[in-house]
C-alpha positions as CSV (number, residue, x, y, z in Angstrom):
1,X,20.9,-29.6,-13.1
2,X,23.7,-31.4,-11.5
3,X,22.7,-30.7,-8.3
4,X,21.7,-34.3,-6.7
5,X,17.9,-33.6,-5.7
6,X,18.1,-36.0,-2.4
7,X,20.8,-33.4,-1.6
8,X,18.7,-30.8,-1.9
9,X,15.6,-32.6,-0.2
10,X,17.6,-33.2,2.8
11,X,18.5,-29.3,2.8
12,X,15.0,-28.5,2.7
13,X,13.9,-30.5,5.4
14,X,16.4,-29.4,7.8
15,X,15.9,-26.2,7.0
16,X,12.4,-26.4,7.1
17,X,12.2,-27.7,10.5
18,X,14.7,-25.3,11.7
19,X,12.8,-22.5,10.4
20,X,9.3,-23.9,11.4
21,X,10.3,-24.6,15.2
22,X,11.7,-20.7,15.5
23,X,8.6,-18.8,13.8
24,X,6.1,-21.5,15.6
25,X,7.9,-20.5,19.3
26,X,7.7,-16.5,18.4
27,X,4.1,-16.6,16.8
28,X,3.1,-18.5,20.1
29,X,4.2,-15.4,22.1
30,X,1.2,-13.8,20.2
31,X,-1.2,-16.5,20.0
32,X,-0.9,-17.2,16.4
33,X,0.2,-19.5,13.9
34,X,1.9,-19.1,10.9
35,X,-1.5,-19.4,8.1
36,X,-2.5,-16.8,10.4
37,X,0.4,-14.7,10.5
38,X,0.4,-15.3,6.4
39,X,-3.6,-14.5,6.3
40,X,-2.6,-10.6,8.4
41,X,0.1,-10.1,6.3
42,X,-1.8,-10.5,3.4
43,X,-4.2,-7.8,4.6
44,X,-1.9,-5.7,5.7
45,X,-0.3,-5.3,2.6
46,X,-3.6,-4.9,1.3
47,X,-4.6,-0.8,0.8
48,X,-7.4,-0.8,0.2
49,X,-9.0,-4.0,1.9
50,X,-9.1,-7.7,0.1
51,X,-11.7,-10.0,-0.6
52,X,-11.5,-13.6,1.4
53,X,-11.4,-15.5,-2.1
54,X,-8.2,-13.8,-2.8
55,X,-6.8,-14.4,0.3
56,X,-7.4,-17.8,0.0
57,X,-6.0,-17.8,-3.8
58,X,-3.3,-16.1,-2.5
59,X,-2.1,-18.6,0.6
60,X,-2.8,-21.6,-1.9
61,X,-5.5,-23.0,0.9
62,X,-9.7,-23.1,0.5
63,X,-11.9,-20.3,2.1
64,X,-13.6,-22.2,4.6
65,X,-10.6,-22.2,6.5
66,X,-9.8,-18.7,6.1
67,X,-13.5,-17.5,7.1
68,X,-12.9,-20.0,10.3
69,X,-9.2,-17.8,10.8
70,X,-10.6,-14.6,9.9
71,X,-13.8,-15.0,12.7
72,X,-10.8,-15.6,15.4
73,X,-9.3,-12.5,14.1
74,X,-12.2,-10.4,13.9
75,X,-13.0,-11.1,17.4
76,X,-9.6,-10.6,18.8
77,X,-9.8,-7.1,16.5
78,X,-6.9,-7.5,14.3
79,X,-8.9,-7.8,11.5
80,X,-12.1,-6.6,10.3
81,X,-15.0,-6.8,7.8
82,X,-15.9,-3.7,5.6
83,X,-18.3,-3.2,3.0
84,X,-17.2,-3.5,-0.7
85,X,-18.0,-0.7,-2.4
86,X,-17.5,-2.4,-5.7
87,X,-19.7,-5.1,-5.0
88,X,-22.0,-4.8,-2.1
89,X,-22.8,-9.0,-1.9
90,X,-18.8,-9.5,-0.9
91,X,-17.2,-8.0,2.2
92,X,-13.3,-6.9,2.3
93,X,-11.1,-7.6,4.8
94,X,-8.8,-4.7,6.2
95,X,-7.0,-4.4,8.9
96,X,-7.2,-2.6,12.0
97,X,-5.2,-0.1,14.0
98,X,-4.6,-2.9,16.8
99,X,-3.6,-5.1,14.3
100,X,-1.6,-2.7,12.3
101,X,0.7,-2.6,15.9
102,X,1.1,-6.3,16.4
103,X,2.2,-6.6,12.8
104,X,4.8,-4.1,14.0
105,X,5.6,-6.2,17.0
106,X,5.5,-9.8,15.2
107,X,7.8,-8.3,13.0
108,X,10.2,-7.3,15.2
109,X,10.2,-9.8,17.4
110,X,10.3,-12.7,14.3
111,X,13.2,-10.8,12.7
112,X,15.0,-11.4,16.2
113,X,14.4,-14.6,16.4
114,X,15.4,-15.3,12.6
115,X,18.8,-13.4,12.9
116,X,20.8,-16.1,14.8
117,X,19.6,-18.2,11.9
118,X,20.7,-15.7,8.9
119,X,23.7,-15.3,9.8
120,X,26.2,-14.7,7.1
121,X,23.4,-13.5,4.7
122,X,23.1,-10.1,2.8
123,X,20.0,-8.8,2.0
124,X,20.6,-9.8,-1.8
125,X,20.7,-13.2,-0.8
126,X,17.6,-12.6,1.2
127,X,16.1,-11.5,-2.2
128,X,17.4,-14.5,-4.8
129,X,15.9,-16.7,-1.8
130,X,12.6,-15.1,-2.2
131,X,13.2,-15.2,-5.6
132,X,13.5,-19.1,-5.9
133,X,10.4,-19.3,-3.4
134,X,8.6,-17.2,-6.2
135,X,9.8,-18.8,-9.4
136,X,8.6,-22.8,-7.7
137,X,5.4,-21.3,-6.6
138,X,4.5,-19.7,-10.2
139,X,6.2,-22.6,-12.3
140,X,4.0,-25.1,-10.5
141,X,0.9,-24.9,-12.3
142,X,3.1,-24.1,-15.8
């Protein structure tokens, strides 16, 4: 490439910051953070329920911490334990109709907040962004 990588790491720390001060102000609205917004997002998407392991897997972080984030959810009934009826040792997570609405909410009110900060962007761009994210994610343990 002939892109100069300290160009690029200065981009991505900006940006990063940028993006991290705006998502950690709107998540704080609703008493979250983003692992935890990731973590009901996760679930959400989830039809049929997911085990903690693959939520874990899936955020790139260890289960003890998400059994520590899920109990905080839980209790405030966002998310919630069901039985797996594959096997009956490991519990899935789903989430509930109270936390179905704040994901609709968060959403909203993130997108807001994120606008100001797209500006200029079409939704294709949006997508080769994601796209990038992806690719270093998967090509890191290649």
């Amino acid at each position: 490439m002939n892109v100069p990588s300290y160009r690029s790491s200065i981009l991505l720390t900006r940006a990063y910051r940028v993006l991290r001060a705006h998502v950690y102000d709107c998540l704080e609205e609703f008493e979250l953070n983003p692992t935890e917004w990731s973590l009901i997002g996760t679930v959400y998407e989830s039809k049929d329920g997911v085990r903690l392991s693959q939520v874990a897997a899936s955020l790139g972080v260890k289960a003890p911490l998400i059994t520590l984030l899920v109990d905080n959810l839980v209790k405030r009934d966002i998310l919630k334990r069901i039985s797996n009826p594959v096997d009956a040792r490991a519990k899935l997570l789903v989430i509930t109709p109270s936390g179905k609405s704040l994901v609709k909410t968060v959403e909203r009110s993130l997108n807001k907040a994120l606008l100001p900060l797209l500006g200029g962007l079409s939704e294709q761009d949006m997508l080769a962004y994601q796209k990038v994210l992806e690719a270093i994610i998967k090509n890191e343990n290649a």
